[in-house]
C-alpha positions in Angstrom: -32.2 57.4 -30.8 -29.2 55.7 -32.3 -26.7 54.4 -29.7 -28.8 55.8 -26.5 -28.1 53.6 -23.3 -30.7 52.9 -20.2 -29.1 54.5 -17.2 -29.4 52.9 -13.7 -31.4 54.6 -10.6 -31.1 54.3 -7.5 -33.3 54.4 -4.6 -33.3 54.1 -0.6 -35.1 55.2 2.5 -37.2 56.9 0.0 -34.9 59.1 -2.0 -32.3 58.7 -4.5 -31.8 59.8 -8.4 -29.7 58.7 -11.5 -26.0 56.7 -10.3 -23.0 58.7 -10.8 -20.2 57.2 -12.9 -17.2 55.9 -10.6 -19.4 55.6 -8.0 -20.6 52.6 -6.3 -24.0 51.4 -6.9 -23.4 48.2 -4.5 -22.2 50.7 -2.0 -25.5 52.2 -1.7 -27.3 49.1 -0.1 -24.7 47.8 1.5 -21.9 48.5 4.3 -18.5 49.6 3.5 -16.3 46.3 4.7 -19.2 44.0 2.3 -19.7 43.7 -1.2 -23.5 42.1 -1.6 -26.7 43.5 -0.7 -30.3 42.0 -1.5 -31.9 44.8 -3.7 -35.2 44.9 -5.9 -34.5 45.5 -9.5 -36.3 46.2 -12.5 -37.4 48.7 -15.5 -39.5 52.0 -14.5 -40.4 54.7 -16.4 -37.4 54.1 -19.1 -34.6 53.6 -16.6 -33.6 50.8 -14.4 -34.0 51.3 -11.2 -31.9 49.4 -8.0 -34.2 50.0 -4.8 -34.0 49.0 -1.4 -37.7 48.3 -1.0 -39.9 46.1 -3.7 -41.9 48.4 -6.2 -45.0 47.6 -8.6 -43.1 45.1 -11.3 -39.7 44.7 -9.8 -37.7 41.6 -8.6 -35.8 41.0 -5.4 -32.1 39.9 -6.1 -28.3 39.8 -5.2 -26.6 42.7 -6.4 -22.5 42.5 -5.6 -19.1 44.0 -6.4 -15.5 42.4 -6.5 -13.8 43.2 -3.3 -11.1 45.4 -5.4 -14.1 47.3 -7.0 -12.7 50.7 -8.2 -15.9 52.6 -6.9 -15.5 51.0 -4.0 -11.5 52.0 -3.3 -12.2 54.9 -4.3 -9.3 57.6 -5.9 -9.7 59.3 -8.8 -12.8 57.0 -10.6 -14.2 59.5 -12.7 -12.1 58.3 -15.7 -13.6 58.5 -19.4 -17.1 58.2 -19.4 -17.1 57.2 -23.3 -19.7 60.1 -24.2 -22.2 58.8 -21.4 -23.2 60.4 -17.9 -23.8 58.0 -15.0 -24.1 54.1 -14.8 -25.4 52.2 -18.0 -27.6 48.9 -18.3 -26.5 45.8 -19.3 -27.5 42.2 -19.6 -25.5 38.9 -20.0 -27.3 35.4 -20.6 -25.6 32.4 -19.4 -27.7 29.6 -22.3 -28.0 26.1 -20.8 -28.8 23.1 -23.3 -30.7 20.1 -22.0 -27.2 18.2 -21.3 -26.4 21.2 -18.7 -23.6 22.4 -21.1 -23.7 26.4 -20.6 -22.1 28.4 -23.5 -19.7 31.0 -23.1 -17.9 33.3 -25.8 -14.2 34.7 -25.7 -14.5 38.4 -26.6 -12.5 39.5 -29.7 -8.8 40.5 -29.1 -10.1 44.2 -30.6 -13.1 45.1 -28.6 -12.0 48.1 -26.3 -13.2 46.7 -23.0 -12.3 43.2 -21.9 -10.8 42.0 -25.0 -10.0 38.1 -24.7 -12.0 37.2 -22.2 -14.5 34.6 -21.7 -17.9 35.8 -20.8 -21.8 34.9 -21.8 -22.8 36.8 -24.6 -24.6 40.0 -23.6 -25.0 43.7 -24.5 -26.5 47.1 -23.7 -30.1 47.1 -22.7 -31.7 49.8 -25.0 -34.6 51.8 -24.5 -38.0 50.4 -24.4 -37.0 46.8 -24.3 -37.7 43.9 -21.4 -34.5 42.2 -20.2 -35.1 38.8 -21.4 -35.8 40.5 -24.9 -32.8 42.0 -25.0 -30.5 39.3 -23.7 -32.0 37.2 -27.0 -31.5 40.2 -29.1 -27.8 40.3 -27.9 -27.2 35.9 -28.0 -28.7 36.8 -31.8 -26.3 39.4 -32.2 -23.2 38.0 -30.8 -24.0 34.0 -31.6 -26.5 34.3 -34.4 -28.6 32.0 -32.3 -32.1 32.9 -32.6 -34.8 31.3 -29.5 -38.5 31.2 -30.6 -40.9 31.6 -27.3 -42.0 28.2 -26.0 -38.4 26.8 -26.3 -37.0 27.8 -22.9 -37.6 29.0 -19.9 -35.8 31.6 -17.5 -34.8 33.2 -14.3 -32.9 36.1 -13.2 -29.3 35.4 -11.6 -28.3 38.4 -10.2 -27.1 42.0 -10.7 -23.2 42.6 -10.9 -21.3 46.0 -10.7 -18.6 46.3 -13.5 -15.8 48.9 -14.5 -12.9 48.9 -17.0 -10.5 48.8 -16.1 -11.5 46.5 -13.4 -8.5 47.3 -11.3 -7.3 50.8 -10.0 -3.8 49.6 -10.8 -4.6 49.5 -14.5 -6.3 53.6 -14.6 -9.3 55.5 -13.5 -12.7 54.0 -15.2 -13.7 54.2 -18.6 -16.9 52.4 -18.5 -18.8 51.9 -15.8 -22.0 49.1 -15.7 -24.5 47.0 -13.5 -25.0 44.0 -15.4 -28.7 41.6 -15.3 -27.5 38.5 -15.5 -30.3 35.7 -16.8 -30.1 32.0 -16.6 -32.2 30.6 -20.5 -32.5 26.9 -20.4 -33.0 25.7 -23.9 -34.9 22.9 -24.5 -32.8 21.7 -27.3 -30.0 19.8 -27.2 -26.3 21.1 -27.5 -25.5 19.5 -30.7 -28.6 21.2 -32.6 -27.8 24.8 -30.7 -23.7 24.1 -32.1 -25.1 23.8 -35.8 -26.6 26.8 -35.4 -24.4 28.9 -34.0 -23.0 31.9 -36.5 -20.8 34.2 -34.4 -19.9 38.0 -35.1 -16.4 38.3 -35.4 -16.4 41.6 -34.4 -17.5 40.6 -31.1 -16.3 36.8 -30.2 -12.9 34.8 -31.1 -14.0 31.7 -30.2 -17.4 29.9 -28.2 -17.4 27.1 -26.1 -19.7 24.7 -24.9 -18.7 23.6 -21.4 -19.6 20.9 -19.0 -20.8 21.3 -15.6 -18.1 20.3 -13.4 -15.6 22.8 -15.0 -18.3 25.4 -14.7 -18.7 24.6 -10.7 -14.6 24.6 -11.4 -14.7 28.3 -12.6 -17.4 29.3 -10.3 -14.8 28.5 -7.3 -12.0 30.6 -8.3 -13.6 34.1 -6.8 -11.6 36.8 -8.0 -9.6 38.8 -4.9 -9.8 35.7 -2.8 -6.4 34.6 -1.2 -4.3 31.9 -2.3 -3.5 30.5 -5.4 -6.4 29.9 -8.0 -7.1 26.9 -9.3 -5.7 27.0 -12.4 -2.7 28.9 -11.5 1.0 27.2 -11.6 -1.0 24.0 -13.4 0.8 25.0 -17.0 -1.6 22.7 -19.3 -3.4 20.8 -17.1 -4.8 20.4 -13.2 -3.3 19.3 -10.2 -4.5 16.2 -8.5 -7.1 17.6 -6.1 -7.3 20.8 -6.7 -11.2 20.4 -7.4 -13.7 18.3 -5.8 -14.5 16.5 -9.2 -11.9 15.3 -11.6 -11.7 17.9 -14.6 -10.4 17.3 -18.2 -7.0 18.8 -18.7 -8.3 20.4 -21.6 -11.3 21.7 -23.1 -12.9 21.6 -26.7 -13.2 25.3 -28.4 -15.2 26.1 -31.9 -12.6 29.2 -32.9 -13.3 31.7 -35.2 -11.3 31.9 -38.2 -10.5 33.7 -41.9 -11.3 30.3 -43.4 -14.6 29.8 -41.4 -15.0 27.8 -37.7 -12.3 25.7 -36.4 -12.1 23.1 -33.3 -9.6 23.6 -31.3 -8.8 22.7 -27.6 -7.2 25.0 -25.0 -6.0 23.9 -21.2 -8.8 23.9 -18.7 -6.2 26.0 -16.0 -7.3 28.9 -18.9 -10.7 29.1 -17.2 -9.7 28.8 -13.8 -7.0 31.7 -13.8 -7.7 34.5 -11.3 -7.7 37.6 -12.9 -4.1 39.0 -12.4 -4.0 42.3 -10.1 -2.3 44.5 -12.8 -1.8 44.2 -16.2 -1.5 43.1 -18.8 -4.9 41.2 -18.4 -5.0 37.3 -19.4 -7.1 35.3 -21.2 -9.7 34.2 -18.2 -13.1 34.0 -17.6 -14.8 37.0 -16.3 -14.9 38.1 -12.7 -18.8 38.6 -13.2 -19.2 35.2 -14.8 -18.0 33.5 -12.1 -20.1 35.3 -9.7 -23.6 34.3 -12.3 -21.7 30.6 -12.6 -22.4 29.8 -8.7 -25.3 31.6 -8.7 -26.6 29.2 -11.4 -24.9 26.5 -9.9 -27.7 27.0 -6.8 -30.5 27.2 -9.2 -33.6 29.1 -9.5 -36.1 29.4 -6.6 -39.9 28.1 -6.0 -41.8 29.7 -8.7 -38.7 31.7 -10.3 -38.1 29.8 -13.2 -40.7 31.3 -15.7 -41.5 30.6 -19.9 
């Protein structure tokens, strides 16, 4: 059926059922003053289920909130559900060349939820399709780049509970999602994955191919943390020391055009901003990509990392 969505289950001590919009999945498996619990994930019987015990295909895993979590403040998080009862599916994939350049899109400035920000592409999982099939369906969709099997390999990052509005401060809910975040390691190089890439304008403004020591940059900055970010006051550039490695001041962009794809260069401090406790929202990187940058900063595990 045309636009149907894979809605997330839940399951502990035994029992459990379908998760209720506005309220926290993360909450579930984990006590009220945390925000991470170690859960085993994966599809059954057409939904995806979230369980506190391993069952027969699933995959044990972080699954985590940002402290300022609307589901988990609570107040009025019922909000707009957009047509669709309870918690929806989705999955992100952060692509890794052989250089260790990971590409990231900026979302287009008209797309209803997160417009502006910088995230990996991803999408709805829909019904009856594996997760690493659909994050390639949605890096095809979003980047028009296409992965044959054989040419990388792949491991699962970690689950991540996100709302829009992602602040209470900017209104109740309107969209409410646990997100499967997968690391792809391509083994091409970045230059052959750049003259291939073909992005939708509907969904992306701009791509960018960036090193690894502005990712572990970005990784740093957790949303909801105290004290400045690091790429708060800096105006175009950095300050001296605020990162353990030296970054660029700014960093190369491929933006998306009426005229076709342009380079372009924007200040690194972009990526690092925090994301701003009420509106209006910046451009940033995602509070959910940082959270799948450090865990791919730590790598897959013994006999994770599969073809």
């Amino acid at each position: 059926m045309a636009g149907a969505r894979v809605l997330v289950h839940v399951r502990r001590a035994g029992a459990g059922g379908a998760a209720a919009f506005g309220q926290s999945v993360t909450g579930v498996f984990c006590p009220a003053h945390t925000d991470v619990a170690l859960v085993s994930c994966g599809l059954e019987r057409g939904r995806f289920l979230i369980s506190d015990v391993p069952f027969p295909g699933s995959t044990v895993t972080v699954l985590k909130r940002p402290p300022f979590c609307p589901a988990k403040l609570g107040g009025d998080t019922r909000g707009d559900r957009g047509g669709h009862a309870g918690v929806v599916a989705a999955v992100a994939v952060l692509l890794e060349a052989t250089c260790g350049h990971v590409l990231l899109t900026r979302r287009a400035t008209t797309l209803r939820h997160f417009p502006n920000v910088w995230v990996p592409p991803g999408g709805h999982l829909e019904p009856g399709e594996e997760l690493v099939a659909a994050g390639l369906r949605e890096l095809a969709e979003e980047t028009g780049l296409r992965l044959e099997p054989g040419t990388f390999s792949w491991h699962l990052l970690g689950l991540w509970e996100s709302l829009f509005p992602p602040s209470l401060s900017w209104g109740p809910p309107r969209c409410h999602h646990i997100v499967t975040y997968l690391g792809l390691r391509s083994a091409e190089p970045r230059q052959r994955l750049q003259a291939r890439l073909c992005p939708s304008p509907a969904e992306v403004s701009a791509v960018a191919w960036l090193e690894p020591p502005v990712l572990e940059a970005i990784a740093a900055t957790e949303d909801g943390a105290e004290g400045p970010g690091l790429g708060q006051g800096l105006g175009s550039g950095l300050g001296s020391g605020s990162s353990p490695r030296e970054l660029p001041a700014t960093v190369g962009i491929t933006e998306l055009s009426p005229d076709g794809f342009r380079s372009s260069r924007i200040p690194t401090g972009i990526l690092l901003r925090r994301a701003p406790e009420r509106g209006p929202d910046l451009e940033r990187v995602s509070t959910g990509t940082k959270f799948a940058l450090g865990r791919w900063r730590a790598g897959p595990g013994p006999g994770e990392e599969r073809e």
